[in-house]
C-alpha positions in Angstrom: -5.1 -24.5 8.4 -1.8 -23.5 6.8 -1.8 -25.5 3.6 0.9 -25.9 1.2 -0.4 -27.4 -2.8 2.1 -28.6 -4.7 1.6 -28.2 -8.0 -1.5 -25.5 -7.8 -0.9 -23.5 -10.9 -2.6 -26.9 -12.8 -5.4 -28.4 -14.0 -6.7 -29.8 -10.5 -4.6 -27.4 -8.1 -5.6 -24.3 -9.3 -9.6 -24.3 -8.5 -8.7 -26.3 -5.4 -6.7 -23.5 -4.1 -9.0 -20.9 -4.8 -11.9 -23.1 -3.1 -9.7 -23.2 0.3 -8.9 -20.1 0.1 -12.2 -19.5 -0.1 -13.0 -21.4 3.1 -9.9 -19.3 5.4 -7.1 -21.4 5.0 -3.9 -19.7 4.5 -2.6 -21.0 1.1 0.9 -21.3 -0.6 1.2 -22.4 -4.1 4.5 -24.3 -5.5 4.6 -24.9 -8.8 7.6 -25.1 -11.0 5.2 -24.2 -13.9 6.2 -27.4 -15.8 2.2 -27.5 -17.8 2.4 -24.4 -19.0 6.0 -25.7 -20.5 3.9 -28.2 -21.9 2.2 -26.0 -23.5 4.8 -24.8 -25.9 6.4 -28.2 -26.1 3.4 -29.9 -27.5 2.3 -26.2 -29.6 -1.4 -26.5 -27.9 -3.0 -24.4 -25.6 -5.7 -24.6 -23.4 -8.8 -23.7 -25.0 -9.6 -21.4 -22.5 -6.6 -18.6 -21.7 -4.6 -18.9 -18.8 -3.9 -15.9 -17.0 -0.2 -15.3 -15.8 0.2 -17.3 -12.5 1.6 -14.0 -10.2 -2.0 -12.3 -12.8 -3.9 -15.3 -11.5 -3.1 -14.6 -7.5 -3.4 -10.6 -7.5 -7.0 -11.1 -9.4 -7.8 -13.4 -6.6 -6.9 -10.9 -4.0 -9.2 -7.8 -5.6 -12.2 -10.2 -5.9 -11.7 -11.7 -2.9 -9.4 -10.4 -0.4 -7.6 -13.3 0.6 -3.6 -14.1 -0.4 -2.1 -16.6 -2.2 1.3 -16.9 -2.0 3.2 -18.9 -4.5 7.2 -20.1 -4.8 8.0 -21.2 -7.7 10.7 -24.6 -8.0 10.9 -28.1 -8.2 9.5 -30.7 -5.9 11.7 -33.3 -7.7 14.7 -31.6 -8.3 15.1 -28.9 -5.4 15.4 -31.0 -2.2 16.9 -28.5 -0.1 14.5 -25.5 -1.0 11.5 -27.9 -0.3 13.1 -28.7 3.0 13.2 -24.9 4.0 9.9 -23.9 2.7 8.1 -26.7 4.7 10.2 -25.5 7.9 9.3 -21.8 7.5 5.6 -22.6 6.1 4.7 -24.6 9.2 2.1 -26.5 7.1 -0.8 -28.4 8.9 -1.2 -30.5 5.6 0.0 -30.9 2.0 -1.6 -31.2 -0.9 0.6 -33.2 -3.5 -0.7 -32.4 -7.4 2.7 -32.2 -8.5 3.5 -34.9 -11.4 2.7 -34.9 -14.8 -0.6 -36.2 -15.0 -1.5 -37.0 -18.7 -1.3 -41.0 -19.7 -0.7 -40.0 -23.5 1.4 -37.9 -23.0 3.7 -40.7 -20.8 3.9 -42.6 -23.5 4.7 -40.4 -26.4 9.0 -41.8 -26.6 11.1 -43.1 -24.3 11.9 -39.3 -23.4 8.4 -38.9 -22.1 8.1 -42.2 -20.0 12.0 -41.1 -18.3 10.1 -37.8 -17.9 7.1 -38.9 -16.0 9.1 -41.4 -14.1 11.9 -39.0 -13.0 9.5 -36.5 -12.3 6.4 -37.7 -10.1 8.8 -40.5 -8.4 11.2 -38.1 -7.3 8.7 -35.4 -6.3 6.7 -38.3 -4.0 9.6 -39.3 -2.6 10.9 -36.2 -1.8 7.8 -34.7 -0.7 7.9 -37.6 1.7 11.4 -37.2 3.1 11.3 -33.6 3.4 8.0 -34.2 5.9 10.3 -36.7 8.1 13.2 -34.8 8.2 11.0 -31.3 9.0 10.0 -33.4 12.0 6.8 -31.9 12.2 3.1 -33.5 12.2 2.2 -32.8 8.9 -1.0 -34.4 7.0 -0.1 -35.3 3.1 -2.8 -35.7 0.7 -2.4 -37.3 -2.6 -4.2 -36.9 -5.7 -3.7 -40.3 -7.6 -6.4 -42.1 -9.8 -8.6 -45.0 -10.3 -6.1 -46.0 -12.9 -3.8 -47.7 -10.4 -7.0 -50.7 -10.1 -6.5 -51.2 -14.0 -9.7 -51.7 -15.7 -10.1 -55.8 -15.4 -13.1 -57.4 -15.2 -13.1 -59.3 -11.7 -16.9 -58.7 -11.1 -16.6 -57.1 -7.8 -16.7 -53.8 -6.4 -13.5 -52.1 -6.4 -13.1 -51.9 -2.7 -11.4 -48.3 -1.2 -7.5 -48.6 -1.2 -7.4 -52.6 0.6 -8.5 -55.8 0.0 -8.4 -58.7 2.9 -7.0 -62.1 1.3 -6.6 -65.3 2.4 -3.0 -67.0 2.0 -2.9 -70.8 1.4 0.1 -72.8 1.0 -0.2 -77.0 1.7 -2.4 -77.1 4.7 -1.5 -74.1 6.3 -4.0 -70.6 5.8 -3.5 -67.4 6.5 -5.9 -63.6 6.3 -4.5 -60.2 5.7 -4.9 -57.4 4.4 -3.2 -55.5 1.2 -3.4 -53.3 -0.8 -5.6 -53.7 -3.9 -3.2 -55.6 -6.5 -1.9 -52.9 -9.0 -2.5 -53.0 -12.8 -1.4 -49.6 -14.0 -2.5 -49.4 -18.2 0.4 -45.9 -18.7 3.9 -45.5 -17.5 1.8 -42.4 -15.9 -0.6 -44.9 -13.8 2.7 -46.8 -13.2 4.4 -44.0 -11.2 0.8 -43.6 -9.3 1.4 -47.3 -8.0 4.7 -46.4 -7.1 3.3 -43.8 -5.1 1.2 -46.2 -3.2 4.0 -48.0 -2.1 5.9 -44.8 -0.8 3.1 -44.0 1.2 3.1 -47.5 2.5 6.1 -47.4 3.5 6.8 -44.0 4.7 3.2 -44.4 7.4 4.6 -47.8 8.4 8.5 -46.3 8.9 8.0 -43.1 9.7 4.4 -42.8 10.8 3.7 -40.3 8.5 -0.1 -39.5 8.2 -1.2 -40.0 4.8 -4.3 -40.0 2.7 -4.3 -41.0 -1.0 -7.2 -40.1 -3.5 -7.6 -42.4 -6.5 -9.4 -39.9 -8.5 -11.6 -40.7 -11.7 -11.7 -38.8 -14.6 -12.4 -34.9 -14.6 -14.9 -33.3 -16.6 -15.9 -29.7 -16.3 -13.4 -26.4 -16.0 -15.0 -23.9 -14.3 -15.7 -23.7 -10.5 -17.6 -20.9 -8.5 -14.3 -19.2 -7.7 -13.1 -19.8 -11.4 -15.9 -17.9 -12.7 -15.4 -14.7 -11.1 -13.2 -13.3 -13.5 -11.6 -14.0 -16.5 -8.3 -14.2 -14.9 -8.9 -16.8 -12.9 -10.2 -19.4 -15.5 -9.6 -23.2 -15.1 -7.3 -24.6 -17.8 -10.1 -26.6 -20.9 -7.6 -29.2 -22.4 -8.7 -31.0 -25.6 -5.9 -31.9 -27.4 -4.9 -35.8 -27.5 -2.2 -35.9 -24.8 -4.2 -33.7 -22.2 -7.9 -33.5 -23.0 -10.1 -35.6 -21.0 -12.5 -38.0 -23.4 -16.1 -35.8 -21.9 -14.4 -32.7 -21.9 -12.6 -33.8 -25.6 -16.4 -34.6 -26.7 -17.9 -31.3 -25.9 -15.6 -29.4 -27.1 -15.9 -31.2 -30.2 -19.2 -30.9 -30.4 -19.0 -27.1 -30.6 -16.7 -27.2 -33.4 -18.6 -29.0 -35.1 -16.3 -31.9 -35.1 -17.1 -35.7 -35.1 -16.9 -36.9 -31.5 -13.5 -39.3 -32.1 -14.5 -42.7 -30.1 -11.2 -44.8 -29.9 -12.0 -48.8 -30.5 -15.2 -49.7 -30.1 -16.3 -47.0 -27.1 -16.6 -50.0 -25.1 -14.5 -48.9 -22.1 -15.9 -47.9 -18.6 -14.4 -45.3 -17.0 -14.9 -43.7 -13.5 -15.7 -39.5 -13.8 -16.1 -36.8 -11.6 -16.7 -33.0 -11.8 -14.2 -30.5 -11.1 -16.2 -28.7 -8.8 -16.5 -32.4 -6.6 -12.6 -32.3 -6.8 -12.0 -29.5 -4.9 -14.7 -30.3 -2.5 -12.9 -34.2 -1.9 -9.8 -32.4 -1.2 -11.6 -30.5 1.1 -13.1 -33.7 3.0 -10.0 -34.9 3.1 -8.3 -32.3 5.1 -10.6 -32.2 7.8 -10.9 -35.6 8.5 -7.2 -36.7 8.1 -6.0 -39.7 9.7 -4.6 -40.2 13.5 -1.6 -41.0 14.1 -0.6 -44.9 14.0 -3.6 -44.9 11.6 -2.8 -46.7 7.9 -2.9 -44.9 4.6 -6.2 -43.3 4.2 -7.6 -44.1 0.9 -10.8 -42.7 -0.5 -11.9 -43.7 -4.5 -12.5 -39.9 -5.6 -15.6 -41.0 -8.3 -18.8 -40.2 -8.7 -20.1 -42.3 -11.5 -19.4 -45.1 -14.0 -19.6 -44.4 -18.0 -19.0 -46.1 -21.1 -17.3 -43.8 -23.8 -20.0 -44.8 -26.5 -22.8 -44.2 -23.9 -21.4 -40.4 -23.1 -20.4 -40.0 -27.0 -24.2 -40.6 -27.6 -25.4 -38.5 -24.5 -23.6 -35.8 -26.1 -24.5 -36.5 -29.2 -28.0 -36.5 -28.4 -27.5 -33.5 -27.0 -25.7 -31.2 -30.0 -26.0 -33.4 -32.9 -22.7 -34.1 -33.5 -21.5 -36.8 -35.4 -19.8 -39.7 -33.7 -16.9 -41.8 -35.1 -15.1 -44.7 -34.2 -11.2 -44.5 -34.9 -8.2 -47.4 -33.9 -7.8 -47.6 -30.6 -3.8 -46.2 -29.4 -4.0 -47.4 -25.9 -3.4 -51.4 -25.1 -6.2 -52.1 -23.5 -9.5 -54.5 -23.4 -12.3 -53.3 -25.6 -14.8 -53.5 -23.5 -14.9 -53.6 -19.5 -16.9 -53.6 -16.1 -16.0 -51.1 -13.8 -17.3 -51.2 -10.3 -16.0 -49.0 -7.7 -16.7 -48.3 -4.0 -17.4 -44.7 -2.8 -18.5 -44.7 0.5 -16.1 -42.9 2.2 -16.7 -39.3 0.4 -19.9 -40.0 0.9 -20.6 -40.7 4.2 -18.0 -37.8 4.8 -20.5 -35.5 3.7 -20.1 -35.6 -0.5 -23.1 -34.6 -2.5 -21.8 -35.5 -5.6 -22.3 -33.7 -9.0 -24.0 -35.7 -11.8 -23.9 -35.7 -15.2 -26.7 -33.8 -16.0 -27.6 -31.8 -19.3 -26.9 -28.2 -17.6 -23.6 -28.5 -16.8 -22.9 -30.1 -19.8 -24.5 -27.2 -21.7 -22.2 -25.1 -19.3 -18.8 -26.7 -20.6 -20.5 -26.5 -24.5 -20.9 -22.6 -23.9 -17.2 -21.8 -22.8 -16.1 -24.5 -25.2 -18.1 -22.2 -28.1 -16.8 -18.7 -26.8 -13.0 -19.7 -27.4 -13.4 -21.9 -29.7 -11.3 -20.1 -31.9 -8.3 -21.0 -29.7 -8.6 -24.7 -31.4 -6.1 -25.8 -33.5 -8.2 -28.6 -34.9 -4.7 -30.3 -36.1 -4.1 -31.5 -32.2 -7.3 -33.3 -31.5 -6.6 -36.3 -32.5 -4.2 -38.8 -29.9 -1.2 -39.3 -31.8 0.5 -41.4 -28.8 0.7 -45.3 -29.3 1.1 -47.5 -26.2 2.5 -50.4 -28.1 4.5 -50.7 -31.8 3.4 -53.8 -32.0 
């Protein structure tokens, strides 16, 4: 397939564009290299060192012979040049990674949360409208995140995208079928909700064929296509705004820094592996939707954790010291989290546990740079709430 990924210089994008171009699609990048922006703003780095993006691609063609191409502009601001480049790219499908994808970070100021909004709004939207107006057949894939379900208690499974209701009112009933009520916890899982409701409305409009991901949380950085030279590296972030909590506790563990629980570790989260990421994106492209089909939607998860319970797996594991700090986020201490997965895997997933080697594996790279840390950016210094 010719593939276009939107945002493939990032966390997410990068491996999975090396793992399809792995495969034999032809790949274009677009990326207006807003993370590595982020970067300077917030004076952290990745723990492990990002190669140049144009470094990144021509180290990808000597070990593997196969071309990236990347273009570098704005989904959300550059209408007109996204137009073009999906009428000379001729993509089969899209890939959409392109919006700022931290929660903390959404919620540092008011500048942060216009930010987020402004950008991963407008790049949806405009993704969208540039597929409609390209008038070509083109298969869009979403990474969103479990965080658009919220993290309520209800008791149930988390079904994959749609829940069937009935509608009572007086004598009179009624069954459908909706989407799974929203209850983003982030402006950031706000503007994923947003997104589901684009989608919505663009395959019912325009019958654009569409499948959203609702992706847990990552752990891991390396792939087998990241690892085959230091140049092409996945991004380790550990800082408050960007790290993600099992990535943030291994790499604390190698410093020799407590493991920092927020509230009372209580909180069940979905995860998944980086590896498994590029692999669902994978799934997802060659078993897209037909047309006059719904949104696709696939939960993009693995397995279900409580922080405390992977603070003391790790813990167990390096003897680090654990401790329990006030919580930033407004949330529930303690919830249930059960999610259905059966799509992925009946698709063909074999998923990637949490098992003691891998985590070793992130330990080791998070020990060989570990003198990249600035120990002064661990903690999360965004607060969801002043009250």
């Amino acid at each position: 397939m010719n593939i276009i990924l939107f945002g493939g210089d990032g966390f997410c994008g990068w491996p999975t564009a090396l793992h399809l171009s792995e495969l034999g699609h032809s790949i274009v990048i677009v990326d207006n290299l807003s993370r590595r922006k982020i970067d300077i703003e917030l004076q952290v780095e990745s723990l492990t060192p990002i190669a140049p993006i144009d470094r990144r691609i021509e180290t990808w063609k000597e070990v593997s012979g196969k071309d990236i191409k990347f273009l570098h502009f704005d989904i959300a601001q550059d209408y007109e040049i996204l137009l073009r480049t999906i009428k000379e790219e001729k993509p089969d499908a899209v890939v959409h990674f392109a919006e700022q994808r931290a929660a903390p970070y959404s919620m540092k100021s008011s500048r942060h949360k216009i930010y987020t909004v402004n950008n991963n709004l407008n790049a949806t939207n405009n993704l969208c409208c540039s597929i409609v107006e390209s008038g070509f057949d083109i298969h869009l894939v979403h990474l969103g995140t479990m965080g658009v379900y919220g993290y309520g208690t209800s008791g149930m499974k988390i079904p994959e995208g749609y829940l069937n209701v009935e509608l009572k009112e007086g004598n009179k009933s009624a069954e459908m079928e909706i989407l799974y009520p929203a209850h983003p916890g982030s402006i950031y899982h706000m503007t994923k909700t947003q997104d589901q409701l684009f989608f919505y409305f663009y395959n019912k409009n325009d019958k654009l064929r569409i499948t959203d991901l609702h992706q847990g949380i990552v752990w891991g950085t390396q792939t087998d296509q990241t690892k085959r030279h230091d140049n092409l590296i996945n991004r380790f972030d550990y800082d408050g705004d960007y790290g993600t909590v099992l990535n943030r506790f291994l790499m604390q563990s190698a410093m020799g820094y407590p493991l920092t629980v927020h509230g009372t570790g209580g909180q069940t989260r979905a995860f998944i592996h980086i590896k498994d990421t590029a692999k669902c994106i994978q799934i997802a492209l060659e078993n897209p939707p037909q047309a006059n089909e719904r949104v696709k939607i696939y939960n993009q998860m693995v397995e279900t954790h409580r922080v405390k319970d992977l603070a003391n797996k790790v813990s167990q594991l390096t003897n680090a010291e654990i401790t329990y700090l006030k919580n930033p986020r407004n949330e529930a201490a303690e919830n249930d989290l059960h999610v259905k997965n059966d799509c992925f895997l009946s698709d063909g997933l074999l998923p990637t546990t949490l098992d003691e080697g891998l985590l070793e594996e992130v330990i080791e790279i998070a020990e060989k740079f570990k003198s990249r840390a600035d120990t002064t950016k661990i903690l999360c210094k965004s607060n969801w709430s002043n009250a």
